[in-house]
C-alpha positions in Angstrom: -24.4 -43.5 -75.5 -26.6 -42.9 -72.5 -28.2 -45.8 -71.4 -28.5 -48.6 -69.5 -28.4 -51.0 -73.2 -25.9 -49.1 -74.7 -23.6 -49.3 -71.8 -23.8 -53.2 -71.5 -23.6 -53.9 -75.5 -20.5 -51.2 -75.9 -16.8 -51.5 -75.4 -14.8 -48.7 -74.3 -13.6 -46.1 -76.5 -10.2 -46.6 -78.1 -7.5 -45.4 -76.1 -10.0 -44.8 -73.3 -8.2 -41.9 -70.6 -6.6 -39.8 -73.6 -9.1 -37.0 -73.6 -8.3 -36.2 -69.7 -5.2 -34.4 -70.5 -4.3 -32.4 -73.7 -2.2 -34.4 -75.8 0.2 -31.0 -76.2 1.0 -31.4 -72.4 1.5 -35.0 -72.0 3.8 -36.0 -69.4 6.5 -38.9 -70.0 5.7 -41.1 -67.0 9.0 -41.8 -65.1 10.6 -45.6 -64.6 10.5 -47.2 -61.2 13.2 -46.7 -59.3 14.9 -50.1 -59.2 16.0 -50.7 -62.9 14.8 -53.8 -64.3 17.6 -56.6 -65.3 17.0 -56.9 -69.1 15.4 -60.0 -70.0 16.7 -63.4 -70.8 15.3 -66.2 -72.9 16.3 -68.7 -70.5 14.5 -67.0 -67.8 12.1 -70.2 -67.1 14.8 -72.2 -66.2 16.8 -69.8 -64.4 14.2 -68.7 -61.9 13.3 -72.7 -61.2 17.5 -73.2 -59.6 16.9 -69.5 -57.6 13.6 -70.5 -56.1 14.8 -72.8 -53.2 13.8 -71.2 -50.5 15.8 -70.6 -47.5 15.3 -71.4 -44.0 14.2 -68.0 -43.2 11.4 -68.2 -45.6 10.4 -71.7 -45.0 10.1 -70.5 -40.9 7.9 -67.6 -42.3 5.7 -69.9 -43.7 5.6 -72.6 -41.2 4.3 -70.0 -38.8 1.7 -69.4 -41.5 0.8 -71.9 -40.9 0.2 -73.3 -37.7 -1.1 -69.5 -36.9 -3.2 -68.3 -38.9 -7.1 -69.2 -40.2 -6.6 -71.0 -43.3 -8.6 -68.3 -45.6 -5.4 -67.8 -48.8 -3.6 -70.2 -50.9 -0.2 -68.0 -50.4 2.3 -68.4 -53.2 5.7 -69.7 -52.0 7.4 -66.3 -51.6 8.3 -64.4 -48.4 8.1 -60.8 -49.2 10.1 -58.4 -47.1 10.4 -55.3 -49.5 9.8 -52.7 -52.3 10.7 -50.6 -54.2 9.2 -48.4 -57.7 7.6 -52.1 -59.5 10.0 -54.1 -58.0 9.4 -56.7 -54.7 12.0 -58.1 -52.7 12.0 -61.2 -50.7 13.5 -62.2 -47.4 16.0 -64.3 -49.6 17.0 -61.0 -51.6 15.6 -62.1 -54.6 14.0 -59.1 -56.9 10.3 -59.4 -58.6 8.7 -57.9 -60.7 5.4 -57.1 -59.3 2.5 -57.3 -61.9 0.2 -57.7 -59.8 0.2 -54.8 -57.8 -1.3 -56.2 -54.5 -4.3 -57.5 -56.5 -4.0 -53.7 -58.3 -3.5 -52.0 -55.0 0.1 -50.5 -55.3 -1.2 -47.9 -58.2 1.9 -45.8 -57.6 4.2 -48.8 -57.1 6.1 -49.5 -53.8 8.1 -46.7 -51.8 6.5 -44.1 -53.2 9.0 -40.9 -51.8 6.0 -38.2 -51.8 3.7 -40.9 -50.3 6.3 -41.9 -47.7 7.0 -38.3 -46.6 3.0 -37.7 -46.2 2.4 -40.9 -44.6 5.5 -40.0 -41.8 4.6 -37.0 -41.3 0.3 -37.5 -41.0 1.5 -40.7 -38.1 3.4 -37.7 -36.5 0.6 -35.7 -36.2 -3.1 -37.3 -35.7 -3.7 -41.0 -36.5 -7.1 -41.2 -36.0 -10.1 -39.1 -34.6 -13.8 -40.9 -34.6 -16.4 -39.4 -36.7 -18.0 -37.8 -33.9 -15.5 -35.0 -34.9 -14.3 -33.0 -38.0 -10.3 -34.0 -39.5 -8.8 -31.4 -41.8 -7.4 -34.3 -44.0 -11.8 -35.6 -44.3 -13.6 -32.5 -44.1 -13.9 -31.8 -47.8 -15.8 -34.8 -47.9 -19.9 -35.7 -46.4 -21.0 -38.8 -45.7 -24.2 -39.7 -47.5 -25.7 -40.9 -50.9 -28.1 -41.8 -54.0 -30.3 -41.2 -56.9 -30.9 -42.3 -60.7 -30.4 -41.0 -63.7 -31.8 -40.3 -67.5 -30.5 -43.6 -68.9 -32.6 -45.9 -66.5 -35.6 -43.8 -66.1 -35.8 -44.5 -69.7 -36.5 -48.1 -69.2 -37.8 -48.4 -65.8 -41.9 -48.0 -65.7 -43.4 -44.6 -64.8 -43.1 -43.8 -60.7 -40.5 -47.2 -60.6 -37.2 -45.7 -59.5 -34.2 -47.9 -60.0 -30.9 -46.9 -58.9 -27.6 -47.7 -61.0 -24.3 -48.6 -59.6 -20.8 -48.9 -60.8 -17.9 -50.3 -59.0 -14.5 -48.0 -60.0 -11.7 -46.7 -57.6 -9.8 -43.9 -56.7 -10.0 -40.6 -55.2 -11.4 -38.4 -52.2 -14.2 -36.6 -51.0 -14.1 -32.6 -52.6 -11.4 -33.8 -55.3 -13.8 -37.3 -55.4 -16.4 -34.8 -55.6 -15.2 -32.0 -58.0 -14.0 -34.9 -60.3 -16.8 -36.9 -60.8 -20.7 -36.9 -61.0 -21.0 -37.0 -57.0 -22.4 -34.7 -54.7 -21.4 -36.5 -51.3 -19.1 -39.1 -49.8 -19.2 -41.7 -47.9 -15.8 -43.3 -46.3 -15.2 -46.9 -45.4 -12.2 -49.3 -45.1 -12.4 -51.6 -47.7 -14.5 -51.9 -51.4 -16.7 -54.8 -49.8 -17.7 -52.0 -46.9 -18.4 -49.9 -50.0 -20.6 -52.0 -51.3 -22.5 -53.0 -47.8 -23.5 -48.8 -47.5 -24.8 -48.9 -50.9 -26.7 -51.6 -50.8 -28.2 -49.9 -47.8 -28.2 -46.8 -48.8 -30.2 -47.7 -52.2 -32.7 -49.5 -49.9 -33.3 -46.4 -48.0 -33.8 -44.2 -50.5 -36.2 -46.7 -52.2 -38.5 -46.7 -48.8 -38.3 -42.4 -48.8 -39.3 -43.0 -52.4 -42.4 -45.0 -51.6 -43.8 -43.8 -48.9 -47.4 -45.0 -49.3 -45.8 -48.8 -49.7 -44.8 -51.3 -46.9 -43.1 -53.0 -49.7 -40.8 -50.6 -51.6 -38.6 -52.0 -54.5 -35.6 -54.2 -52.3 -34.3 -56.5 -54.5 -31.0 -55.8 -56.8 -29.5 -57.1 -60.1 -26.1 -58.5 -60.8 -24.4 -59.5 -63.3 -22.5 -63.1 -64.3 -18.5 -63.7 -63.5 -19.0 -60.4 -61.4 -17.6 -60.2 -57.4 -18.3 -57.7 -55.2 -16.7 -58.8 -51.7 -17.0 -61.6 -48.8 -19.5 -60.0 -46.4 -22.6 -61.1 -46.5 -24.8 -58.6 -48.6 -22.1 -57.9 -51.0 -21.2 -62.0 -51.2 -24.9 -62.2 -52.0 -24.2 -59.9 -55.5 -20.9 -61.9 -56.2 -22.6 -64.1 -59.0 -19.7 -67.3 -58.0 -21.3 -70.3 -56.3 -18.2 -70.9 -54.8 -18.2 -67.4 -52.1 -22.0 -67.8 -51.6 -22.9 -71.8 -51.1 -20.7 -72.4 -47.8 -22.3 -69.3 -45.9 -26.2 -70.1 -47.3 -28.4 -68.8 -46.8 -27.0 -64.9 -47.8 -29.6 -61.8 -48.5 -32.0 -63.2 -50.6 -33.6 -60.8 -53.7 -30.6 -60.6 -55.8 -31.2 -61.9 -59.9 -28.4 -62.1 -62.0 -28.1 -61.8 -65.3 -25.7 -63.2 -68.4 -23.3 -59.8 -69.0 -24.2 -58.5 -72.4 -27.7 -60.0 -72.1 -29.7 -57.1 -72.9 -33.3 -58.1 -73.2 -33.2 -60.0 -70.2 -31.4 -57.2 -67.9 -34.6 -54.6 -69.1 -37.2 -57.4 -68.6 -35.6 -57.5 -64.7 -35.5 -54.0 -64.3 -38.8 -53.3 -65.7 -40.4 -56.0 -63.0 -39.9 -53.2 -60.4 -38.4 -54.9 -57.9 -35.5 -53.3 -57.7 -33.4 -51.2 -55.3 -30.4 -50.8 -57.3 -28.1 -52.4 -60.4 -24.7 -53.5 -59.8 -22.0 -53.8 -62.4 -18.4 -53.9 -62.2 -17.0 -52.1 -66.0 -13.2 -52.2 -66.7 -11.9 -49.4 -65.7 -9.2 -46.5 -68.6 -10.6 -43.6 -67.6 -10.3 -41.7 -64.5 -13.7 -43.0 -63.7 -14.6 -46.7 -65.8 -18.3 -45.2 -66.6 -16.8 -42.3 -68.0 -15.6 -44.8 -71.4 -19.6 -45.4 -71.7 -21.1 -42.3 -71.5 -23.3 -43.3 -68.8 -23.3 -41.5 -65.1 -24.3 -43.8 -62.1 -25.9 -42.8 -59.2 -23.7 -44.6 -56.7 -20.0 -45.2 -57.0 -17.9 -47.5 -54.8 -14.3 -47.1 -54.6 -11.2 -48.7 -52.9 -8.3 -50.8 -54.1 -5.4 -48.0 -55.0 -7.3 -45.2 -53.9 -4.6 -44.9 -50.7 -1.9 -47.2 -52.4 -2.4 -49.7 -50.0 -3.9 -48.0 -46.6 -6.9 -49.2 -45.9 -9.6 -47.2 -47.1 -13.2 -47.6 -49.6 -15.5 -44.7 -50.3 -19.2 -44.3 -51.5 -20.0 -41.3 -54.3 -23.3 -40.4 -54.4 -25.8 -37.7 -55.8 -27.8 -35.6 -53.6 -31.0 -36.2 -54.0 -30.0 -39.9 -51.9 -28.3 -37.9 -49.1 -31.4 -36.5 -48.6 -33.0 -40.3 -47.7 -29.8 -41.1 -44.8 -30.6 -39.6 -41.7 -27.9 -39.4 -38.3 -27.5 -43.2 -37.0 -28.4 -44.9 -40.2 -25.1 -45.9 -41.3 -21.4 -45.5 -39.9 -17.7 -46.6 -39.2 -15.5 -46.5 -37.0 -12.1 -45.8 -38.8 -13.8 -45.1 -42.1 -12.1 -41.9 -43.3 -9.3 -41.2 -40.7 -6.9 -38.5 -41.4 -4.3 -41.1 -41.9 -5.6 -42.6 -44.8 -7.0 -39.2 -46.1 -4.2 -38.0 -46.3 -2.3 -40.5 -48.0 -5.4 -40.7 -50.6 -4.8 -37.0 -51.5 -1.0 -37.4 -52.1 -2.3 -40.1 -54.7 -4.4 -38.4 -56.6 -2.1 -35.7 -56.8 -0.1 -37.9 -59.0 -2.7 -39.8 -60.5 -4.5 -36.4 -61.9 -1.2 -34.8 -63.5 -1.6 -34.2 -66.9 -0.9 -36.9 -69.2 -0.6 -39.4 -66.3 -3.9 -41.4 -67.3 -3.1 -40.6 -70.9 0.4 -42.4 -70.9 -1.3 -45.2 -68.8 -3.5 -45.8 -71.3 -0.7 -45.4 -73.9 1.0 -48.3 -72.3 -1.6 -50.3 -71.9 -2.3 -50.5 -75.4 1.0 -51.0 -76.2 1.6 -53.9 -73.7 -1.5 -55.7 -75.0 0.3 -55.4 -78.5 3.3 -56.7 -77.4 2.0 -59.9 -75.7 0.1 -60.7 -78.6 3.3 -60.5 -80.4 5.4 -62.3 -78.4 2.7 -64.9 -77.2 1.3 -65.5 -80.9 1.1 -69.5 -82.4 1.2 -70.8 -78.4 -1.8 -73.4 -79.1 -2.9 -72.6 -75.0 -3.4 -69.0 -76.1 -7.4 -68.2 -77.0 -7.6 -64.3 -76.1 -5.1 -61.3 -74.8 -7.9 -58.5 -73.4 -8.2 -55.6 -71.3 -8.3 -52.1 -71.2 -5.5 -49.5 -69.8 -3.3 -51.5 -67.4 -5.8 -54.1 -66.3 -5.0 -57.3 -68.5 -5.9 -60.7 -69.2 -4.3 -63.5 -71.3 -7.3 -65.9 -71.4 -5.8 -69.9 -72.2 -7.4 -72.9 -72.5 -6.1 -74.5 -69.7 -5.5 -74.0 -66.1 -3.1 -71.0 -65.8 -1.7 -72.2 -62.1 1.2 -73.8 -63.7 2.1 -70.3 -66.1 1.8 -68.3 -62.6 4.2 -70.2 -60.7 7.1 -70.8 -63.2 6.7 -66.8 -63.7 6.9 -66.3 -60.1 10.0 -68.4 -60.4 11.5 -66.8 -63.0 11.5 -63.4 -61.2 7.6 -61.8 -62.2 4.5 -61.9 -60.0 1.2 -62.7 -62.0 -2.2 -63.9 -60.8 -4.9 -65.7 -62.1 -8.6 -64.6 -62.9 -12.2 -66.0 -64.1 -12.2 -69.0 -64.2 -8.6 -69.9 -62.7 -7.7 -69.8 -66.6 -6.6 -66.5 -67.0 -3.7 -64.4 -66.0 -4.1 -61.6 -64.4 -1.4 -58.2 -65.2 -2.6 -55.3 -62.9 0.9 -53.5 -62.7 1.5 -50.1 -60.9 0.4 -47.4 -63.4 4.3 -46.2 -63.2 5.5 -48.9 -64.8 8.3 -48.0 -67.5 7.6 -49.5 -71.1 10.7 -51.7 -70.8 9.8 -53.5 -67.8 6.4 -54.4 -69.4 8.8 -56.0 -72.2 10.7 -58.1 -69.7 7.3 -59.2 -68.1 6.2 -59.9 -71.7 9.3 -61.9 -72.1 9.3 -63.9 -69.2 5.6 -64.6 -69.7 6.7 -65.9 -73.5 9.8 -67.7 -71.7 7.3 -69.7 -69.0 4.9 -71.0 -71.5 6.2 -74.5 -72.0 5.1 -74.7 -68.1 1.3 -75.0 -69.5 2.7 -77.9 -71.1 4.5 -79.9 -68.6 1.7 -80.0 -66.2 -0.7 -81.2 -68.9 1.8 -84.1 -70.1 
């Protein structure tokens, strides 16, 4: 598969991240640290009488709220510390975290290789502006663009269209050695990400065209897709809901049903366009890679520094060619703080057999909450590929994720506000996805109670 069509109509490749380690060399991934209790099947009810919180808590959240601008619908937990998959409150009590920090904490909490490289980088430079080289950067260039084969092939003659995938993870000459890229580009967040490559795909569609005051501008997104809260990458974010209260956004942006084949060529073909956004599930090291399909811009962030703020734009070439000095910049994009702790992650993320046993897992969790979850009438659909999951229900799943969080496990919701969200740390041990399996199983007569 190697085009635009076969990428939206296709699902991933069974046991998508097994070919990027041989199966002889496959390495057992290790359990977090903090050993998980084993699981109960009164869990539900247990978690509800240890859920008071205290008055440390309750000052914690009071400050909340007379403090701060009213942007998150906080769950009613005080976090204080963590440890493998495991979260700890300011009450003592111990989570699970299946959430990882909206699938931030890729190599779980107190990380000891992470924490030596993160005490040792504060120690030594913090940050340094882009006006000058950092060791911890310089195997990385800022710049981007191009397009490939697979849309050339359905994009009218002298009409270029980029092609852009949203994925995480990595750095600048490992992002670079590892993937399709030529060059980088490093920002703070994935929405910053996604700012430079709107631009970016802009500019290289004005060098493309020079004899035109009116080079191709516009983009295509796809449905149920987000893609940040500033204002170009809010216009992409196909929800009503993050667009409407800050109208009028960037105009030029079509989006399109996902799966909807005919009518994502009949778009493209129009000519308008600067570039195509769409967000894949991600198994392997790189979620394009399960397709077959090479983009010309990829925007990273999320676990790519287990936390630290950082995003990153990979690029071919040919687009670094169309960014010239002063077109686009940061100011803490790409410190050697964050750098640094980005390489220490892919150091562990690019061990053999780690994305093999991810995927391994991943499978087998799926399995298991079929299993377990099976004949539970709120149940239509368990989905996902590697460690990202969904249990899709019929109703609200608010109810579900706050008895779980109750009962000792941290899930979130997704689409629609009726599904749950599991986005675990990819170190999770196979037995503490059986007690988050269990305790999910445990919680479901929640759904019912707050439909009665």
């Amino acid at each position: 598969m190697n085009s635009l069509q076969s990428f939206l109509a296709a699902k991933p490749a069974a046991g998508a991240g097994a070919r990027l380690a041989p199966s002889s060399r496959r390495a057992r991934v290790s359990a977090c640290l903090a050993a998980p209790p084993p699981p109960t099947p009164t869990a539900a009810a247990a978690g509800a009488a240890r859920r008071e919180l205290s008055a440390a808590s309750l000052a914690v959240i009071e400050d909340e709220a007379r403090y701060l601008v009213g942007t998150y619908k906080r769950s009613r937990v005080v976090l204080d510390a963590g440890r493998g998959c495991k979260l700890y409150d300011v009450d003592g009590r111990e989570y699970l975290d299946m959430a990882a920090g909206i699938a931030v904490t890729g190599i779980g909490h107190g990380d000891p290789d992470l924490t030596a490289t993160i005490s040792q980088q504060s120690g030594t430079l913090i940050h340094a502006s882009n006006v000058q080289y950092t060791r911890p950067q310089v195997r990385a260039f800022p710049f981007i663009l191009l397009c490939p084969p697979c849309v050339r092939r359905i994009v009218p003659a002298g009409r270029l269209t980029l092609f852009v995938l949203v994925s995480q993870v990595a750095l600048a000459k490992r992002l670079v050695e590892s993937s399709f890229a030529d060059r980088v580009f490093f920002a703070n967040t994935g929405t910053e990400a996604n700012e430079a490559a709107i631009k970016f795909s802009r500019k290289f569609q004005r060098v493309a065209h020079p004899d035109t005051d009116a080079p191709p501008a516009e983009f295509l997104a796809f449905s149920n897709c987000f893609h940040g809260r500033t204002m170009g990458s809010v216009a992409l974010t196909s929800k009503e809901q993050y667009r409407e209260p800050f109208a009028p956004v960037m105009p030029g942006v079509t989006f399109v049903d996902y799966g909807d084949l005919q009518e994502a060529k009949k778009v493209i073909q129009s000519g308008r366009l600067a570039a195509v956004f769409v967000e894949p599930v991600q198994g392997y090291l790189w979620a394009h890679e399960a397709y077959g399909v090479a983009p010309d811009i990829m925007t990273l962030a999320k676990p790519l520094a287990n936390g630290l703020p950082i995003g990153a734009v990979l690029v071919k070439e040919k687009v670094a060619a169309a960014i010239n000095y002063g077109d686009h910049g940061t100011t803490f994009g790409g410190g050697p703080f964050v750098c640094q702790a980005a390489l220490t992650v892919l150091d562990k993320i690019q061990k053999p057999g780690f994305l093999a046993e991810v995927s391994k897992k991943g499978e087998n969790f799926k399995q298991l909450l079929r299993t377990k979850l099976s004949g539970n009438p709120h149940l239509k659909e368990v989905r996902g590929v590697g460690l990202i999951v969904g249990i899709e229900l019929d109703v609200p799943a608010g109810p579900l994720v706050d008895a779980c969080l109750d009962a000792g496990v941290i899930v979130l919701t997704a689409g629609k506000g009726n599904v749950v969200r599991l986005v675990p740390p990819l170190i999770i041990s196979e037995k503490e996805l059986e007690q988050a399996a269990d305790v999910i199983r445990d919680c479901l007569p929640a759904l019912d109670a707050a439909t009665s």
